[in-house]
C-alpha positions as CSV (number, residue, x, y, z in Angstrom):
1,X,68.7,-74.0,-44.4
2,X,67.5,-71.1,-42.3
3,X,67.1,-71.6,-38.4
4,X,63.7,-70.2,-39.0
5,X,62.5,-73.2,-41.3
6,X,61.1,-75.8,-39.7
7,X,62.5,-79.1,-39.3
8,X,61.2,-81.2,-42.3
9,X,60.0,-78.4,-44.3
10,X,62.2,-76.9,-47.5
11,X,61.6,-75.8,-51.0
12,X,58.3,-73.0,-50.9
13,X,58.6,-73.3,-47.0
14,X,62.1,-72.5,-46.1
15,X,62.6,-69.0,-44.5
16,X,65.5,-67.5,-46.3
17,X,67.5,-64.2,-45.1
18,X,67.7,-62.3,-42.2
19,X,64.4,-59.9,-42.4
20,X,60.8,-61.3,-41.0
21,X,57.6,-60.5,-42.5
22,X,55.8,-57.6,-41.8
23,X,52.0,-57.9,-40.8
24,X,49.6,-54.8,-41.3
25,X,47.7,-54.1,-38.8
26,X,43.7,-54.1,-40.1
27,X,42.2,-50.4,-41.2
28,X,38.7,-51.0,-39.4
29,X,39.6,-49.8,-36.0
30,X,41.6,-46.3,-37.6
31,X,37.5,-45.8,-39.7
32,X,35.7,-45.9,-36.6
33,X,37.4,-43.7,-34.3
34,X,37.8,-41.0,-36.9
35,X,34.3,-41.7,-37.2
36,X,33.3,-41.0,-33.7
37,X,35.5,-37.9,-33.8
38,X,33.2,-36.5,-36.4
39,X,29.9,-37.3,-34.7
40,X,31.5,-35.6,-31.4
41,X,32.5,-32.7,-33.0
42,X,29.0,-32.5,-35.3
43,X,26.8,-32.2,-32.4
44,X,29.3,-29.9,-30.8
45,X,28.4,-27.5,-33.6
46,X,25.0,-28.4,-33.4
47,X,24.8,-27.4,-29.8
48,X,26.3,-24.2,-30.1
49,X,24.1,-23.2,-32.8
50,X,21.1,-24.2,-30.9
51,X,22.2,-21.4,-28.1
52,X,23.0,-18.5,-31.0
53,X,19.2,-19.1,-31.9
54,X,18.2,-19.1,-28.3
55,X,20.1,-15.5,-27.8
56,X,18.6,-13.9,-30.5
57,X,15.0,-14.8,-30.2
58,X,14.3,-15.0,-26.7
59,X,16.7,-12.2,-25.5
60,X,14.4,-9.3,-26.2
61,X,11.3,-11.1,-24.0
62,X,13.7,-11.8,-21.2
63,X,14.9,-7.9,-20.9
64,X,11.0,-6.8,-21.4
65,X,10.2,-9.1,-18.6
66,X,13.6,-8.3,-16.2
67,X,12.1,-4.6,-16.9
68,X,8.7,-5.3,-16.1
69,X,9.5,-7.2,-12.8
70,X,12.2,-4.8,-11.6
71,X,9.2,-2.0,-11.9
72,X,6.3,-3.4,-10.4
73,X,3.4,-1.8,-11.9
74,X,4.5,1.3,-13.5
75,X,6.2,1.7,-16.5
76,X,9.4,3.2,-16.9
77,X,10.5,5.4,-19.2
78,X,11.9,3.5,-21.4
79,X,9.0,1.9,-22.0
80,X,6.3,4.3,-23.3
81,X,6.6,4.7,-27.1
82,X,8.2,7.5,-28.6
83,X,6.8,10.5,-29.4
84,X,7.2,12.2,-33.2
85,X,9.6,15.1,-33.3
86,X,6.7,17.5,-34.2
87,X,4.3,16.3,-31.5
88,X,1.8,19.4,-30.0
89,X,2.5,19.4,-26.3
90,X,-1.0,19.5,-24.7
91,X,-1.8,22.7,-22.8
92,X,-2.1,21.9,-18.8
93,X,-4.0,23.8,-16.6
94,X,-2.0,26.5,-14.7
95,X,-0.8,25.6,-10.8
96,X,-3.4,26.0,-8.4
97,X,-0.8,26.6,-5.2
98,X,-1.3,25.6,-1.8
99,X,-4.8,27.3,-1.7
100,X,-5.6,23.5,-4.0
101,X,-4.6,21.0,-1.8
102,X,-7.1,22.6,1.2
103,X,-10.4,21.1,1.0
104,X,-13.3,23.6,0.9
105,X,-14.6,25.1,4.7
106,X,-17.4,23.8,6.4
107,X,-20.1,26.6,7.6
108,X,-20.3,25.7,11.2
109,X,-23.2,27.5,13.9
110,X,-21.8,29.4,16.0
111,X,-21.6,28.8,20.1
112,X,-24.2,31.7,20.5
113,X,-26.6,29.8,18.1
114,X,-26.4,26.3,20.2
115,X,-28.7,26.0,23.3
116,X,-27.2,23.7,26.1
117,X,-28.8,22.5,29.1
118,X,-26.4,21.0,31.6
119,X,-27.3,17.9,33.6
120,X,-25.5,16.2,36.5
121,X,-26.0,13.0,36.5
122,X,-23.4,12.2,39.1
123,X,-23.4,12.3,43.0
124,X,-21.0,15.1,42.3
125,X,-22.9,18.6,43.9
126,X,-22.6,21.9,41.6
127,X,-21.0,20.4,38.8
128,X,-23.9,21.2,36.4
129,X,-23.8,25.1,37.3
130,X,-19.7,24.7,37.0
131,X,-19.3,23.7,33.5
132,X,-22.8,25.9,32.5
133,X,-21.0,29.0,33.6
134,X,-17.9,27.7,31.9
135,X,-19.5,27.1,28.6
136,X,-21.5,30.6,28.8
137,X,-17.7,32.0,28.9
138,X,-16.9,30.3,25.9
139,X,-20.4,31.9,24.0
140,X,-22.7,29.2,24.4
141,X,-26.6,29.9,25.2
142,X,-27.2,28.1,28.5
143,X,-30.8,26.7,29.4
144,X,-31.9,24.8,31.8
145,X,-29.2,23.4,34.9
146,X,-29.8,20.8,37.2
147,X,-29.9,17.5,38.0
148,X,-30.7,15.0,35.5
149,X,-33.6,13.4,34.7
150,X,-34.5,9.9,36.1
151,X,-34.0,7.9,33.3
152,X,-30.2,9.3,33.4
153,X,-29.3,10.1,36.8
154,X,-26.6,8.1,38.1
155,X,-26.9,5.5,34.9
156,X,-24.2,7.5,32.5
157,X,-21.1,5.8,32.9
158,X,-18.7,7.9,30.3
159,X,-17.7,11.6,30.7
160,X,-21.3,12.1,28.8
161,X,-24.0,12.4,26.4
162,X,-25.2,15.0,24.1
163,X,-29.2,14.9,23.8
164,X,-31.2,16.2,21.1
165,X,-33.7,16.0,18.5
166,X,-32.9,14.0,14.8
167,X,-33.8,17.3,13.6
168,X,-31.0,19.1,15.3
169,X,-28.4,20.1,12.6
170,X,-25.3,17.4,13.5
171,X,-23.0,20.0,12.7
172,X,-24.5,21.4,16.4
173,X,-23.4,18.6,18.1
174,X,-20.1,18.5,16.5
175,X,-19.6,21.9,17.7
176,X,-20.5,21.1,21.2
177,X,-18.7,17.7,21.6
178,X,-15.9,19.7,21.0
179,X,-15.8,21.2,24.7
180,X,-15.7,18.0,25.9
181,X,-13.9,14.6,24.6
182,X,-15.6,11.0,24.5
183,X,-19.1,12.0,24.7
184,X,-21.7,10.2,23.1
185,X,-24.7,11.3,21.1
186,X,-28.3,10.4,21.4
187,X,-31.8,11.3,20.3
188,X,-35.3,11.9,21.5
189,X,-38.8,13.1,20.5
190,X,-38.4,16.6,21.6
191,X,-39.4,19.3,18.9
192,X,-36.8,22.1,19.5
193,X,-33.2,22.3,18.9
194,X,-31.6,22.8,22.1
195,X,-28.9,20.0,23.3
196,X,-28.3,18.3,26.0
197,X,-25.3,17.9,27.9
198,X,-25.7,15.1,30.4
199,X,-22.2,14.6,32.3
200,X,-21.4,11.4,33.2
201,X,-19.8,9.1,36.0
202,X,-16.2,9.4,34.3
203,X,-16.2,13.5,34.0
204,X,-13.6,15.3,35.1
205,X,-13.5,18.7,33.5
206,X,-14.2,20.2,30.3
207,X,-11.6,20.4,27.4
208,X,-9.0,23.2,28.0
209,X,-10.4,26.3,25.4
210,X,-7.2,25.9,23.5
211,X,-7.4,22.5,22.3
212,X,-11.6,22.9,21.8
213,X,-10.5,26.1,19.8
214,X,-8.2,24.1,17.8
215,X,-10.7,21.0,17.4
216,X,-13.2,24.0,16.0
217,X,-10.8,24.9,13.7
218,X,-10.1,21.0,12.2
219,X,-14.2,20.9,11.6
220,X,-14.4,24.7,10.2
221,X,-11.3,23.5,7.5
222,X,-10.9,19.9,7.5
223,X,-7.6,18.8,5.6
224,X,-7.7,17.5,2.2
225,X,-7.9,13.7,1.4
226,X,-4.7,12.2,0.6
227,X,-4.1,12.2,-3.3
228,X,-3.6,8.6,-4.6
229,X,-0.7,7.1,-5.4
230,X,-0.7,7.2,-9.1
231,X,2.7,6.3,-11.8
């Protein structure tokens, strides 16, 4: 009897020879990994295809939208469609030159056409025949000189005012205000169109004739507006 029989036990039971039985180990274990192998891998293939589809119908939206941020508001030229081979270019009108950006002149009265009459209404003494004699140099008329009248004397605190009808032509006072900077302009019920020039506490001297001729020369050609900004 084998050492492996137990004691007691023979015939069917005994354990004959040296090999021991073999026991399988069960399948089940082996299905279900393989199985979670293939469920791995399937959505792996899933995923990827997912982001093919992604690419090719959403790419084209995200470059037209890169495109459109990258240019603000124009277009570039990649954008506008293309034009048939045999496309008419349209005729543009010829260049203008520099005479086109200028904007038109202004028709200005001359100095000899304005009537002044110089006031003083400071403490200041012979500074209303000073600056009359100086703007008769410069080809105004001159009126009347003298002190100014009450409702002005000693009550103008800028360099001065220009007085004169609302039917004086403005481009008058323009030309007058010239010859002197920060002056104001007012209006009264006189009938002719002669100016006032009523100098004020802060007065100091007219404008030198080379900046007033250069001032004249801004209103008789005024620069042309600034084109706009266009893509």
């Amino acid at each position: 009897m084998s050492m492996l029989t137990p004691p007691g036990m023979g015939g069917k039971y005994r354990v004959t020879g040296a090999a021991y039985p073999r026991m399988s180990r069960p399948r089940r274990r082996r299905k279900i990994v393989l199985a979670l192998l293939g469920s791995v891998l399937a959505l792996a293939l899933l995923g990827y295809g997912a982001l093919q589809l992604i690419d090719v119908f959403g790419g084209d939206d995200s470059g037209k939208r890169n495109t459109a941020a990258s240019d603000g508001n124009c277009p570039t030229a990649s954008a506008k469609p293309a034009k048939p081979a045999n496309a008419v270019k349209p005729a543009t009108a010829p260049d203008a030159g520099p005479a086109a950006s200028k904007a038109p002149a202004t028709a200005l009265p001359q100095p000899g056409q304005i009537t002044v009459n110089v006031y003083n209404a400071t403490p200041r003494s012979g500074l209303a025949k000073a600056v009359g004699d100086e703007l008769k140099k410069r080809g105004f008329a001159i009126g009347h000189v003298g002190n100014a009248p009450a409702d002005f004397d000693k009550k103008v605190p800028g360099p001065g005012i220009l007085l004169g009808s609302p039917r004086t032509d403005k481009a008058a006072y323009s030309v007058l205000g010239t010859q002197l900077a920060g002056v104001t302009t007012q209006t009264d019920a006189r009938e002719g169109a002669d100016i006032d020039l009523i100098l004020g506490d802060s007065f100091k001297e007219l404008s030198t004739k080379e900046d007033a001729d250069k001032a004249l020369a801004v209103l008789a050609n005024p620069p042309a507006p600034a084109p706009s900004a266009k893509c």
